[in-house]
N, C-alpha and C positions, 0 to 999 in steps of 0.2 A: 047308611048312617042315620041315626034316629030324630030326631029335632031336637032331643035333651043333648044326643051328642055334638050334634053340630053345634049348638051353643055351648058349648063347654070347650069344644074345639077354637072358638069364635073367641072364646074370654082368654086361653093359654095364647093363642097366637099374638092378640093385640097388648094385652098382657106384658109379654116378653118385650116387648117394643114401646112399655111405658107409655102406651095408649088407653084410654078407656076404649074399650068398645061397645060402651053403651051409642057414645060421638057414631060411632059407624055405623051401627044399628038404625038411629035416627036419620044419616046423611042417608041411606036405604031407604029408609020410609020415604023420605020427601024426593027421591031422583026416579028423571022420567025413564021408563026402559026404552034400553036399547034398540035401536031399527039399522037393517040392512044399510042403510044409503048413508047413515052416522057412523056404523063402522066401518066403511071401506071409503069412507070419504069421497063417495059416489061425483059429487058434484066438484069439488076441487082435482079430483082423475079427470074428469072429461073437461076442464077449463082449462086441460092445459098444451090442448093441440092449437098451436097459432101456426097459420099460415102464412108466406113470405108474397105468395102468387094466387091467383085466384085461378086456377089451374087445378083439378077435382083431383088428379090422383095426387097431389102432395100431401092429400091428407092421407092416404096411406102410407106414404113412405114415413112421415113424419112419427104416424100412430105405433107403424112396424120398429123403427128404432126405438121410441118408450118402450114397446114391449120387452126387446130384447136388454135395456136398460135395468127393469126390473128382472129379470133372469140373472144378469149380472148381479144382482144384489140377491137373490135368494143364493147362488153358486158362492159367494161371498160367507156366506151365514151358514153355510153346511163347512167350508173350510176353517171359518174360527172356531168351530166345535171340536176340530179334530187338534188343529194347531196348538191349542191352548190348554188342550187336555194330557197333565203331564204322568198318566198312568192309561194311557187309553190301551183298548183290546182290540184286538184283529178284528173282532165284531164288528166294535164300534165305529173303528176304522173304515172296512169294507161298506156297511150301511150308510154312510155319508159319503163316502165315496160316491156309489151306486147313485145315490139320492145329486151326488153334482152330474154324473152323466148323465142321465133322464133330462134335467134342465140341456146342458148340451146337443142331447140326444134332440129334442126338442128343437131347438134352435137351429141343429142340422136339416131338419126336413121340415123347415119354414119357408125356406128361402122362396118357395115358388108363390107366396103370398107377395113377394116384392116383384121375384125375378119374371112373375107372368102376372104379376095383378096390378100394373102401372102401363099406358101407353106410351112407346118407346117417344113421339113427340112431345108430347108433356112430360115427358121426362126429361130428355134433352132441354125442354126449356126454363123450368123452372132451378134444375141444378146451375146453371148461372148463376143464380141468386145467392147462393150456399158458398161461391166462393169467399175464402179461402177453410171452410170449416170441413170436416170431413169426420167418418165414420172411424180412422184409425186416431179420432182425440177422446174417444170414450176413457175413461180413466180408470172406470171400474174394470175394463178389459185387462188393461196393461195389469193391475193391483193380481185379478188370478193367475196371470203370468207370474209373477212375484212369490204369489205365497202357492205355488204352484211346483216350482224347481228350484235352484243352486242359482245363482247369481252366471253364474262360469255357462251355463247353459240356454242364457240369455245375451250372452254378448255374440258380438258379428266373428263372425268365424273367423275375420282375418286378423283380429285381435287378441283372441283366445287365449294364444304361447304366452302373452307380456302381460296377462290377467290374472291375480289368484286373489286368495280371502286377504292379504295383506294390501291389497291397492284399495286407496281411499273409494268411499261411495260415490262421491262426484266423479271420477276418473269413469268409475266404470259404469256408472248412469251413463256419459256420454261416449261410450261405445256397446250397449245395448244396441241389438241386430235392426232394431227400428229405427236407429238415427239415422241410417241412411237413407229412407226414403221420406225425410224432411227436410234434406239439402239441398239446394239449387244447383244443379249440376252443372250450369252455366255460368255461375259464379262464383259456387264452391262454398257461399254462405248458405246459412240454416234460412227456410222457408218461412213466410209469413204460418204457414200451419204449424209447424213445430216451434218457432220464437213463441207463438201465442198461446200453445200447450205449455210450454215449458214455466213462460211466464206467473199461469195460472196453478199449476200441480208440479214443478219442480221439488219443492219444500216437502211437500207432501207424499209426493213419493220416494223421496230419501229417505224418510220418515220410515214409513213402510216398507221398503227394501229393508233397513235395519231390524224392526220386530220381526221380519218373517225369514232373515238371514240362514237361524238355525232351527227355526220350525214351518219351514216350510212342507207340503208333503213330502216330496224325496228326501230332504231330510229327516223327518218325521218317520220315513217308512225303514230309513237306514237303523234308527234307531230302534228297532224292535227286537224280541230276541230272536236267534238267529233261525228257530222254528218257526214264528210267525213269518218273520221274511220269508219262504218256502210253499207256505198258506197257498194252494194254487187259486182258490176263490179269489182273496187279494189282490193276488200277481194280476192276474183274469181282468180285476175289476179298474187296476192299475192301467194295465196294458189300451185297452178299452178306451179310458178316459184319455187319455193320451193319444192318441190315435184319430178319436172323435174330435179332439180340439185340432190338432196340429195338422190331422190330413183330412177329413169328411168335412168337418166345418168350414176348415178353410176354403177347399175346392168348392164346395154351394156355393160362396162366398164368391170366389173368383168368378167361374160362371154366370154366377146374375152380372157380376161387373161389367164381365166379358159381352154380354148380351147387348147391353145398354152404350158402353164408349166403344162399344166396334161394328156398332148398329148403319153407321152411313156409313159414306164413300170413304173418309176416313177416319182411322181411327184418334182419339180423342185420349187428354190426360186426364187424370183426376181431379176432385174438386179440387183438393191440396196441393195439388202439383208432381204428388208421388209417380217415379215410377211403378204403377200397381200391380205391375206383371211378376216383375222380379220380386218387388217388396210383398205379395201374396203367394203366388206360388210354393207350396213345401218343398217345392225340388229344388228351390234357392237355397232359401234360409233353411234348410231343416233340421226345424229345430225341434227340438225332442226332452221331453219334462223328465223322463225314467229311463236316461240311455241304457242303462246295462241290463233294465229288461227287457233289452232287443237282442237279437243275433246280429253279428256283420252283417250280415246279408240286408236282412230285413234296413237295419238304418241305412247301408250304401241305395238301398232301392227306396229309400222314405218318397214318398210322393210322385213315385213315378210307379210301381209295381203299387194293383190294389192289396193292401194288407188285410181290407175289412173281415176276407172269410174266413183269414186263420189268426186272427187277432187275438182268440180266447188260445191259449196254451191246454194242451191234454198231460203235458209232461211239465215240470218245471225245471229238468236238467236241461233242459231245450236250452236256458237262458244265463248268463253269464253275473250269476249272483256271488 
């Protein structure tokens, strides 16, 4: 584009918007340019690792959660592109897709930045400190769980039959498959970790469960015409993501856990209190964003048979679409 045209482009833009753009032209002249460390807000990223212990590796574990916080917030930002687009194309669809696995993908084969870059004694000691706070009050988590699958595919298995889209959101907020590993099993009340989740992001996740009710991706993906649903790249890249969150990540996930609270003589609960064996394990809960692009087989074996090497489909009658 020419300098005549750019200012011509310059004058329609501000223009249309009942601006002069000579105003912009001038605020340009006088503004300083931009520098690396102003745009990523260099110094306010790194002020915000505070330590509980003077204890070296907690500044890893600490640094490794913000990362994976922001992960959560780009995986967020590729799902309202798809959800809120009410003519999207298989493309469009698949490419953000793709684009949330990678961050997942990611975040699968991180773990050993925690699970081997922390000394298992400062580790045990400074997690003291942390009670009752823990890794499953992240909230951006729970929210791609949400706008992820069906409401019906998040609740606790034993509830399932007495749950449909007619039960209030409060009901079925509190039979979501994670409330049970915020209960006191000894008392049968809810944990200082889930009252103080709840406390803080109950509202907010009502909130949410409601916008993302009927554009969620499985919902999203149901609604396509009945040729795209078929789309084997899709299915592929469906399948994939699902798989990645619900058994690969998970299991990293378990593993570092397992390493660290079954490190001594005995074994140890979590910060929260959870049971984290049950409450992490896919072979429990398994829970599953896209059931019916699984086989029987495949979902009766979730989490216990590795799915990783045949997770990409070569056929799509393979699957119960």
């Amino acid at each position: 584009m020419t300098r005549e045209e750019l200012l011509k482009a310059i004058d329609e833009k501000y223009g249309a918007m009942g601006q002069n753009p000579d105003t912009y032209l001038s605020g340009l002249l006088h503004s300083e340019p931009i520098t690396y460390w102003d745009y990523i807000q260099v110094d306010a990223l790194l002020g915000l690792q505070i330590q509980r212990t003077n204890l070296k590796d907690e500044m890893v574990f600490i640094m490794y959660h913000q990362i994976n916080e922001l992960l959560f917030k780009m995986i967020l930002w590729e799902m309202d592109q798809v959800s809120h687009d009410d003519a999207i194309s298989t493309q469009k669809f698949t490419k953000h897709l793709d684009r949330i696995s990678r961050y997942f993908d990611m975040l699968s084969n991180s773990f050993t930045i925690m699970g081997e870059g922390m000394d298992v004694d400062q580790y045990m000691k400074f997690r003291d400190t942390l009670t009752p706070a823990s890794g499953f009050q992240s909230a951006q988590y729970r929210k791609i769980e949400f706008a992820s699958t069906e409401l019906i595919n998040l609740i606790d298995y034993r509830f399932r039959k007495s749950i449909d889209r007619n039960t209030p959101y409060n009901h079925a907020f509190d039979h979501l498959y994670w409330q049970a590993a915020g209960l006191d099993h000894k008392t049968g009340q809810k944990s200082k970790l889930l009252s103080n989740f709840e406390n803080k992001y109950r509202e907010d996740f009502i909130g949410f469960m409601k916008e993302y009710n009927s554009i969620n991706l499985w919902t999203k993906f149901k609604t396509l015409p009945e040729a795209d649903r078929k789309d084997l790249k899709l299915i592929n890249s469906m399948r994939h993501y699902d798989h990645t969150v619900n058994v690969k990540w998970v299991m990293h996930h378990f593993n570092a856990a397992r390493k660290y609270l079954e490190s001594g003589k005995e074994a140890v609960e979590a910060t929260g209190g959870s049971e984290w064996q049950k409450y992490m394990h896919p072979r429990y809960q398994r829970r599953i964003f896209f059931p019916e692009l699984w086989t029987e087989e495949e979902m009766e074996n979730w989490g216990v048979d590795n799915l990783e090497d045949h997770a990409d489909l070569s056929d799509a009658s393979q699957i119960r679409l």
